[in-house]
mmCIF file of the N, C-alpha and C atoms, coordinates in Angstrom:
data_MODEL
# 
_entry.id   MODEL 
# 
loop_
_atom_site.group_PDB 
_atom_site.id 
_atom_site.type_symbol 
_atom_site.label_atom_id 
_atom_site.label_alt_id 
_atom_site.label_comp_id 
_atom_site.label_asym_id 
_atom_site.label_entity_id 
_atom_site.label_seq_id 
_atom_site.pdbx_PDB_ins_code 
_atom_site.Cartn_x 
_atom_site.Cartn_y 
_atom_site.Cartn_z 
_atom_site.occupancy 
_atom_site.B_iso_or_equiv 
_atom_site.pdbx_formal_charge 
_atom_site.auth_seq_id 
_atom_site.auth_comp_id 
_atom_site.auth_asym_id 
_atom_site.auth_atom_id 
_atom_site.pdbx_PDB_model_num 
ATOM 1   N N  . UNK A 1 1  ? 0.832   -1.178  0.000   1.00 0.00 ? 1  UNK A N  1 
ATOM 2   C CA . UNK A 1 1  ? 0.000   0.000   0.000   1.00 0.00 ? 1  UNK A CA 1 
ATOM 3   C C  . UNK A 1 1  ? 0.882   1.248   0.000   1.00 0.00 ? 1  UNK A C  1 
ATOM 4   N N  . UNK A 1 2  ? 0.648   2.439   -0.817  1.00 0.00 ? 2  UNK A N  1 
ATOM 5   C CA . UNK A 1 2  ? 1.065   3.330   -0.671  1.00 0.00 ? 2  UNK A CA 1 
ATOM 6   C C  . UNK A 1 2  ? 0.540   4.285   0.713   1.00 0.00 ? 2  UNK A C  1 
ATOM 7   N N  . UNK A 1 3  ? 1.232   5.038   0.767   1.00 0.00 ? 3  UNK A N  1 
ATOM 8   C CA . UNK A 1 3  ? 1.026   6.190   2.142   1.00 0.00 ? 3  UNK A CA 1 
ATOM 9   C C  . UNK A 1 3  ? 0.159   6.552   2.793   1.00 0.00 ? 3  UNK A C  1 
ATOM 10  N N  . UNK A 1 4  ? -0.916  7.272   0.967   1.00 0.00 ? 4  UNK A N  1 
ATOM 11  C CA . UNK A 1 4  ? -2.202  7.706   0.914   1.00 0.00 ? 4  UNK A CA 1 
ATOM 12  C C  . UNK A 1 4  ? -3.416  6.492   1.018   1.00 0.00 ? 4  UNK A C  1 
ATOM 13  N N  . UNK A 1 5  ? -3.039  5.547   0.966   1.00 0.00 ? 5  UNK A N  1 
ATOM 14  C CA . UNK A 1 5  ? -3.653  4.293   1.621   1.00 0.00 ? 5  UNK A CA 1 
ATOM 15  C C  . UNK A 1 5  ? -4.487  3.279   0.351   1.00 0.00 ? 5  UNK A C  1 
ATOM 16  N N  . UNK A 1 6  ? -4.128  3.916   -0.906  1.00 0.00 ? 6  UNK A N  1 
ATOM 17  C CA . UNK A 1 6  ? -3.710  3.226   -2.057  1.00 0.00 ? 6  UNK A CA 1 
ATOM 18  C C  . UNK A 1 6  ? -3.357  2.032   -2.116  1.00 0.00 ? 6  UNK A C  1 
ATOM 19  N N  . UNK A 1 7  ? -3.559  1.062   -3.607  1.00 0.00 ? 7  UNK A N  1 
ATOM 20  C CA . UNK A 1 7  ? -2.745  0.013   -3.555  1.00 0.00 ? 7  UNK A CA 1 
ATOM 21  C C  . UNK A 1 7  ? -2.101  0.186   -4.448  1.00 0.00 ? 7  UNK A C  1 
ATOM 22  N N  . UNK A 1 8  ? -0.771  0.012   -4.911  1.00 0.00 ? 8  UNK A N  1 
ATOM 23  C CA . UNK A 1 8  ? 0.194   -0.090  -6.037  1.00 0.00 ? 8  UNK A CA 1 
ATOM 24  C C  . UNK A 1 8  ? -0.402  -0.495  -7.393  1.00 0.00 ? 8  UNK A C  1 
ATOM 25  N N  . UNK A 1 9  ? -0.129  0.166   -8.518  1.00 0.00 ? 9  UNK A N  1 
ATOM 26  C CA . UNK A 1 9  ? -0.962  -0.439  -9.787  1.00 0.00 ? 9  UNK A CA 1 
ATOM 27  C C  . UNK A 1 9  ? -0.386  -1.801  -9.651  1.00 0.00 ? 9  UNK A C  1 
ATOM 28  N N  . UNK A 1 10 ? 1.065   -2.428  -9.474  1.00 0.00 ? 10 UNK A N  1 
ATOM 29  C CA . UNK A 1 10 ? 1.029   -3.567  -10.156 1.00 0.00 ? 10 UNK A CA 1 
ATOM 30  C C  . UNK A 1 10 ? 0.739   -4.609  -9.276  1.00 0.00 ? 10 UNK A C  1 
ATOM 31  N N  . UNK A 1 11 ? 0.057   -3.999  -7.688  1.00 0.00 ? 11 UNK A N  1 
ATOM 32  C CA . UNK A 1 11 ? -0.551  -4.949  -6.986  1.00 0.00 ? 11 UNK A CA 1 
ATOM 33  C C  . UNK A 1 11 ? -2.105  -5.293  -7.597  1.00 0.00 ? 11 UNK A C  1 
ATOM 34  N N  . UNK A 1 12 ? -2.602  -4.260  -8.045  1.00 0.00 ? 12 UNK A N  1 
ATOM 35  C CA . UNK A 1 12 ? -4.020  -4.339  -8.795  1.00 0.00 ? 12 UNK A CA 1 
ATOM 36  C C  . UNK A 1 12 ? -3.821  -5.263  -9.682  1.00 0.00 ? 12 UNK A C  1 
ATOM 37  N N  . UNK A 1 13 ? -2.929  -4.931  -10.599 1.00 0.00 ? 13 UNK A N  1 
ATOM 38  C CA . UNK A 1 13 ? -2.646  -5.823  -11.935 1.00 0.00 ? 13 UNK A CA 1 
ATOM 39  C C  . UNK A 1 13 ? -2.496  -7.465  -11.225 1.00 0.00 ? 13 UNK A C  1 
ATOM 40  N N  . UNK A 1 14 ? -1.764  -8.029  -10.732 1.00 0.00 ? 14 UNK A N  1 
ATOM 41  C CA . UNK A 1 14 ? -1.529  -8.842  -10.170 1.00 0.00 ? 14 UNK A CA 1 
ATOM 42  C C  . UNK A 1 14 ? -3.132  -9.548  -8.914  1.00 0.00 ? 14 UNK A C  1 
ATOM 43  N N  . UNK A 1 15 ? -3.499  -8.445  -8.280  1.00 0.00 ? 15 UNK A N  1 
ATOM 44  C CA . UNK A 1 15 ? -4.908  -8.964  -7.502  1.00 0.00 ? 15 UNK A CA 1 
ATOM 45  C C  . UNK A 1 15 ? -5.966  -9.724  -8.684  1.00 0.00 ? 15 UNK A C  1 
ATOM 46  N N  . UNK A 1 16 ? -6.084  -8.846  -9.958  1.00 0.00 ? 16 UNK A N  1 
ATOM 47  C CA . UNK A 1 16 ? -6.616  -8.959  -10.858 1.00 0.00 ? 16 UNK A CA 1 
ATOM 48  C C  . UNK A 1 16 ? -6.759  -9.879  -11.293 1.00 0.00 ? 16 UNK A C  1 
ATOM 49  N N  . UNK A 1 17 ? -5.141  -10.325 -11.900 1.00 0.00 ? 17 UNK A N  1 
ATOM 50  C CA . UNK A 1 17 ? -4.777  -12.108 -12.892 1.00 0.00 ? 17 UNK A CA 1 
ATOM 51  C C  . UNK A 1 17 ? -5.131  -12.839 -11.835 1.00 0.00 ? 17 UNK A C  1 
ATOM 52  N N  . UNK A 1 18 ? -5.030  -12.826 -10.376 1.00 0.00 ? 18 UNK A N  1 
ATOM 53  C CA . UNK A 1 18 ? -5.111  -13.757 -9.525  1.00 0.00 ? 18 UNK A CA 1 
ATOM 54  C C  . UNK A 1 18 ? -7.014  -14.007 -9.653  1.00 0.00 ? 18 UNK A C  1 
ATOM 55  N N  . UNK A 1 19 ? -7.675  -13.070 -9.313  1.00 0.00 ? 19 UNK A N  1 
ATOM 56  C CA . UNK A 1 19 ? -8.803  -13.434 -9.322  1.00 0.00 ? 19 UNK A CA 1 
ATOM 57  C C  . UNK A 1 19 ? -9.627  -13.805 -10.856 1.00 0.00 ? 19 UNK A C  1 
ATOM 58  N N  . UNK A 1 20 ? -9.013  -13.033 -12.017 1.00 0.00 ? 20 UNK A N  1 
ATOM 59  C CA . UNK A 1 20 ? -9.228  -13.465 -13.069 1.00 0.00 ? 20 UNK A CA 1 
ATOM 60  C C  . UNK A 1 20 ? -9.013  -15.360 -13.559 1.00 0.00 ? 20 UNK A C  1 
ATOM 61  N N  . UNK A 1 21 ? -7.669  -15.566 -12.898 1.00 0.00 ? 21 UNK A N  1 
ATOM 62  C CA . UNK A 1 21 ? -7.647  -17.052 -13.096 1.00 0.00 ? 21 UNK A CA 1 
ATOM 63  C C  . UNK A 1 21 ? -8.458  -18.143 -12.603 1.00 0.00 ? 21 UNK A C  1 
ATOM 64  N N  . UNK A 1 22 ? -8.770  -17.552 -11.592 1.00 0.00 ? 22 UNK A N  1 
ATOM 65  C CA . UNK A 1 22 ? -9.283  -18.560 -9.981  1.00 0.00 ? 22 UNK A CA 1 
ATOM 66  C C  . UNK A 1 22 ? -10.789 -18.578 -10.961 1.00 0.00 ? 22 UNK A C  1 
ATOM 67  N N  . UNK A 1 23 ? -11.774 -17.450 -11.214 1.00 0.00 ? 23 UNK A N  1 
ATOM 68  C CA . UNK A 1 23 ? -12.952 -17.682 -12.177 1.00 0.00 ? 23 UNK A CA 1 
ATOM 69  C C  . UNK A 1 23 ? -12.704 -18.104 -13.515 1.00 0.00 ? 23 UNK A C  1 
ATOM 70  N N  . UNK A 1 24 ? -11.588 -18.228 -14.241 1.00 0.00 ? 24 UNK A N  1 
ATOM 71  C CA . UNK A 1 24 ? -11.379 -18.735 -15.776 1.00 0.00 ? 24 UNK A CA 1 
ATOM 72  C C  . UNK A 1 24 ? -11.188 -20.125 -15.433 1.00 0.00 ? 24 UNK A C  1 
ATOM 73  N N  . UNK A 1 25 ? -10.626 -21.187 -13.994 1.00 0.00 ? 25 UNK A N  1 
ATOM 74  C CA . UNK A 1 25 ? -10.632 -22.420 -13.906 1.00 0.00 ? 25 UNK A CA 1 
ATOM 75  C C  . UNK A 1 25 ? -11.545 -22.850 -13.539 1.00 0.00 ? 25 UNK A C  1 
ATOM 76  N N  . UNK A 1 26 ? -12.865 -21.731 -12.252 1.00 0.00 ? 26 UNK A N  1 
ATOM 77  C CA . UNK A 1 26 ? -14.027 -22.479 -12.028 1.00 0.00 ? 26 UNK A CA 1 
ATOM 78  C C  . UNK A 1 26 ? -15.099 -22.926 -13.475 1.00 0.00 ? 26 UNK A C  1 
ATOM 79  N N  . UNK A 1 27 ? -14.923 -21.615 -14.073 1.00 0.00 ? 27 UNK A N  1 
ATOM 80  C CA . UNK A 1 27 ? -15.554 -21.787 -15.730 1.00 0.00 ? 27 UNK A CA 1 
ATOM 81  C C  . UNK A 1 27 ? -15.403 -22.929 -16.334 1.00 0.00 ? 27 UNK A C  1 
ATOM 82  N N  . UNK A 1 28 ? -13.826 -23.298 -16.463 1.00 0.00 ? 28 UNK A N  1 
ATOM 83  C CA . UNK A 1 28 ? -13.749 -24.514 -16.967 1.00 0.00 ? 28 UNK A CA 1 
ATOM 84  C C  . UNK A 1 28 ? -13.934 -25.469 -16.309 1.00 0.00 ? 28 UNK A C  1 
ATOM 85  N N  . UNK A 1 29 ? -13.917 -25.711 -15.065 1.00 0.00 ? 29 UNK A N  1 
ATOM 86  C CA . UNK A 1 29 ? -14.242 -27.117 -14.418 1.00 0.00 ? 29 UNK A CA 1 
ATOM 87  C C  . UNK A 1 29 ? -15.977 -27.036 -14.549 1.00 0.00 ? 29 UNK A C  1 
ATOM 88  N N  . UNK A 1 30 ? -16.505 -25.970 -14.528 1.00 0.00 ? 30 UNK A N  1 
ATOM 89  C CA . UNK A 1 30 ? -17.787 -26.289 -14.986 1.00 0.00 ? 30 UNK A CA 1 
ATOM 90  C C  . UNK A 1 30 ? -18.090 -26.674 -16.453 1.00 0.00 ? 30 UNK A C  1 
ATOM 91  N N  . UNK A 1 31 ? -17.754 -25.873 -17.089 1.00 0.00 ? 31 UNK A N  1 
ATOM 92  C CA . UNK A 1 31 ? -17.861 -26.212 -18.825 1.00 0.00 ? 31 UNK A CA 1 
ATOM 93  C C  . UNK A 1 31 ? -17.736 -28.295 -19.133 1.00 0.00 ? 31 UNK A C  1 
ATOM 94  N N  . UNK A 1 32 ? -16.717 -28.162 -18.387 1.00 0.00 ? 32 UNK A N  1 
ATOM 95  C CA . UNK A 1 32 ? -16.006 -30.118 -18.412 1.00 0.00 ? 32 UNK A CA 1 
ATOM 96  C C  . UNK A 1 32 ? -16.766 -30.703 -17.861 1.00 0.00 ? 32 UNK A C  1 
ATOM 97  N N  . UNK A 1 33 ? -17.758 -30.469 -16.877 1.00 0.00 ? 33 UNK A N  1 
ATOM 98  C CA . UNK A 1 33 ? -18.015 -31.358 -15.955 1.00 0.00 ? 33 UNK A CA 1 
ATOM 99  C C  . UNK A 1 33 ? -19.725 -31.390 -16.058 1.00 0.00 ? 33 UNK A C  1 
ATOM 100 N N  . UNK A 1 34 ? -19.917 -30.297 -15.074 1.00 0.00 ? 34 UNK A N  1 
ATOM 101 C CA . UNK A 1 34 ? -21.190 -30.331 -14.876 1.00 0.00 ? 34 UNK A CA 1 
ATOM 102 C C  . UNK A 1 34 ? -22.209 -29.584 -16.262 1.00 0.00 ? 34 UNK A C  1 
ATOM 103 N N  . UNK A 1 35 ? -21.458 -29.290 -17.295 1.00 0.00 ? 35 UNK A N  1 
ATOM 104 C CA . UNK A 1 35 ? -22.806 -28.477 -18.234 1.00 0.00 ? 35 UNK A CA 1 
ATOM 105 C C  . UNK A 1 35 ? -22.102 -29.499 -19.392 1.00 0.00 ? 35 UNK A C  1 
ATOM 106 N N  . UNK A 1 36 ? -20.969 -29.829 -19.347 1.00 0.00 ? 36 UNK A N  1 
ATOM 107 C CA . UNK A 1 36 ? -20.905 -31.271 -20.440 1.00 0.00 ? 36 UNK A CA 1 
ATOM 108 C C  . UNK A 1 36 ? -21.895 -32.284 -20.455 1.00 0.00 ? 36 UNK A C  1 
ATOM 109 N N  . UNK A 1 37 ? -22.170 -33.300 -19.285 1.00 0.00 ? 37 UNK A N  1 
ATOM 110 C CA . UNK A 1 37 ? -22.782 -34.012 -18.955 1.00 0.00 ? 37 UNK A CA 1 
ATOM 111 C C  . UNK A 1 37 ? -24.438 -33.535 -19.238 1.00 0.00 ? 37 UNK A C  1 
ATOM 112 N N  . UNK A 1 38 ? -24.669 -32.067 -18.905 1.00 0.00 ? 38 UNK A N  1 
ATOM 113 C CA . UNK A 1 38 ? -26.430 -32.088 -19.049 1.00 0.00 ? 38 UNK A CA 1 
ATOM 114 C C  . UNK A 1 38 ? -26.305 -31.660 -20.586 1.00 0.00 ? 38 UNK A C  1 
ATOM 115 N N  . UNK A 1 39 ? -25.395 -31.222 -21.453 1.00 0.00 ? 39 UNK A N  1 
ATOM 116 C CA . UNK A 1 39 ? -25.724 -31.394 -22.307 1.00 0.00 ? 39 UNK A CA 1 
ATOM 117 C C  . UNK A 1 39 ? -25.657 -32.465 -23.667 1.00 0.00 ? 39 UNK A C  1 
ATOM 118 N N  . UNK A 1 40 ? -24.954 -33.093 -23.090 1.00 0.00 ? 40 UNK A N  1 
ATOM 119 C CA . UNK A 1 40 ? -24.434 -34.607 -23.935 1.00 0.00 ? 40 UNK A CA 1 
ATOM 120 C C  . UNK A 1 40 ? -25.567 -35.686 -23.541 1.00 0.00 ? 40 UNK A C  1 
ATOM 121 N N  . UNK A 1 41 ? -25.828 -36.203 -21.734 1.00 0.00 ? 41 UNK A N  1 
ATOM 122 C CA . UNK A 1 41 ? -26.585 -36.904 -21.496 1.00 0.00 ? 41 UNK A CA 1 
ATOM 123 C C  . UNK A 1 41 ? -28.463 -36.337 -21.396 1.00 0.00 ? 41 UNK A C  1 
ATOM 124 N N  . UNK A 1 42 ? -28.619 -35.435 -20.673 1.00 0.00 ? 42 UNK A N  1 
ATOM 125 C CA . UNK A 1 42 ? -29.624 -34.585 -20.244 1.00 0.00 ? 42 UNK A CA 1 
ATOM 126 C C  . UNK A 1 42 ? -30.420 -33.834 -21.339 1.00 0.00 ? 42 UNK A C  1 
ATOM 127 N N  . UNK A 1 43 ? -30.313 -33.222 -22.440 1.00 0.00 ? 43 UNK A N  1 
ATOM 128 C CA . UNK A 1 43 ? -30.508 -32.404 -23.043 1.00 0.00 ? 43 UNK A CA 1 
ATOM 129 C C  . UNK A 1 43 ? -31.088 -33.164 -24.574 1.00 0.00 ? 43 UNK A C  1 
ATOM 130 N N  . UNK A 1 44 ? -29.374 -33.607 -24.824 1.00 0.00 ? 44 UNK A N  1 
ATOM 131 C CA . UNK A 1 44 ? -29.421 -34.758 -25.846 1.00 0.00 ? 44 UNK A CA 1 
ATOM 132 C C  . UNK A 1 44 ? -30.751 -36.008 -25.558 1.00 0.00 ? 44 UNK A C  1 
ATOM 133 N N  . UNK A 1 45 ? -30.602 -36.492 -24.574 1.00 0.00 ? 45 UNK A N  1 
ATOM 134 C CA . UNK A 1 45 ? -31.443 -37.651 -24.154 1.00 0.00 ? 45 UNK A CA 1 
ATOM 135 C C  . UNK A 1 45 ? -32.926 -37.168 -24.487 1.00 0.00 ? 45 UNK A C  1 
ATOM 136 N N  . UNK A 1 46 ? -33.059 -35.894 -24.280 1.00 0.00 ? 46 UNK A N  1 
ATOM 137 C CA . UNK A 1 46 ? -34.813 -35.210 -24.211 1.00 0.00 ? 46 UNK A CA 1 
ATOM 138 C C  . UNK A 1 46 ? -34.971 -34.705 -25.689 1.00 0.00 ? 46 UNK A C  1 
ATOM 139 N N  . UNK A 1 47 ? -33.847 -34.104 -26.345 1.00 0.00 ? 47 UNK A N  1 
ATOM 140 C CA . UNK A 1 47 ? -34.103 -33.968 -27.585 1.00 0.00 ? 47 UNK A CA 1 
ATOM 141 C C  . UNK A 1 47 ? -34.498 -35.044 -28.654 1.00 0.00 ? 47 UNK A C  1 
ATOM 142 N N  . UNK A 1 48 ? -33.096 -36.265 -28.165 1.00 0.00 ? 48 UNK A N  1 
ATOM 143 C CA . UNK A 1 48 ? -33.343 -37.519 -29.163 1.00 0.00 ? 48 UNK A CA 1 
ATOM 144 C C  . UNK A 1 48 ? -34.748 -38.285 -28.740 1.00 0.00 ? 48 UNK A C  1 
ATOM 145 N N  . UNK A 1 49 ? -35.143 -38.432 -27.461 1.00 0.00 ? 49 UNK A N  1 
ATOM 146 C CA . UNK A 1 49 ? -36.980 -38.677 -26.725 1.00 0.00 ? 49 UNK A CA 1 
ATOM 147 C C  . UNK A 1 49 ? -38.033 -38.346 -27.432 1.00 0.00 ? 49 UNK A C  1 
ATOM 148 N N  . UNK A 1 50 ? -37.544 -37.103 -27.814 1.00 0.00 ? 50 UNK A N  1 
ATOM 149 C CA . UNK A 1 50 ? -38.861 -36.289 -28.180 1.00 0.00 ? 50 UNK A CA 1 
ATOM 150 C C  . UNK A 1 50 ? -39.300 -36.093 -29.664 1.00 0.00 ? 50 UNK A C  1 
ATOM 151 N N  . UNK A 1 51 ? -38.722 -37.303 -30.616 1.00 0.00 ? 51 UNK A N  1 
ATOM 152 C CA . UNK A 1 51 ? -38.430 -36.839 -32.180 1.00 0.00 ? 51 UNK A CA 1 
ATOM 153 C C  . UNK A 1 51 ? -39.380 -37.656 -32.661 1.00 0.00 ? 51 UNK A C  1 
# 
């Protein structure tokens, strides 16, 4: 922190990528996991059901 009770830009920059990453891996562990599955098994299954 600076003086004036600030945070340093390249602590921002850095707070930033940190929290930017931490939501770009929950994204993907969801994308892989849980919205793969409802849409491959779940979705698919009700579409191909319903023809």
């Amino acid at each position: 922190m600076r003086e004036d009770g600030t945070f340093d830009p390249l602590l921002k920059y850095i707070a930033g990528a940190v929290v930017t990453l931490a939501a770009a891996k929950m994204l993907w562990q969801w994308l892989t996991t849980t919205f793969w599955h409802w849409l491959t098994v779940e979705a698919w299954g009700w579409i191909t059901g319903h023809t």
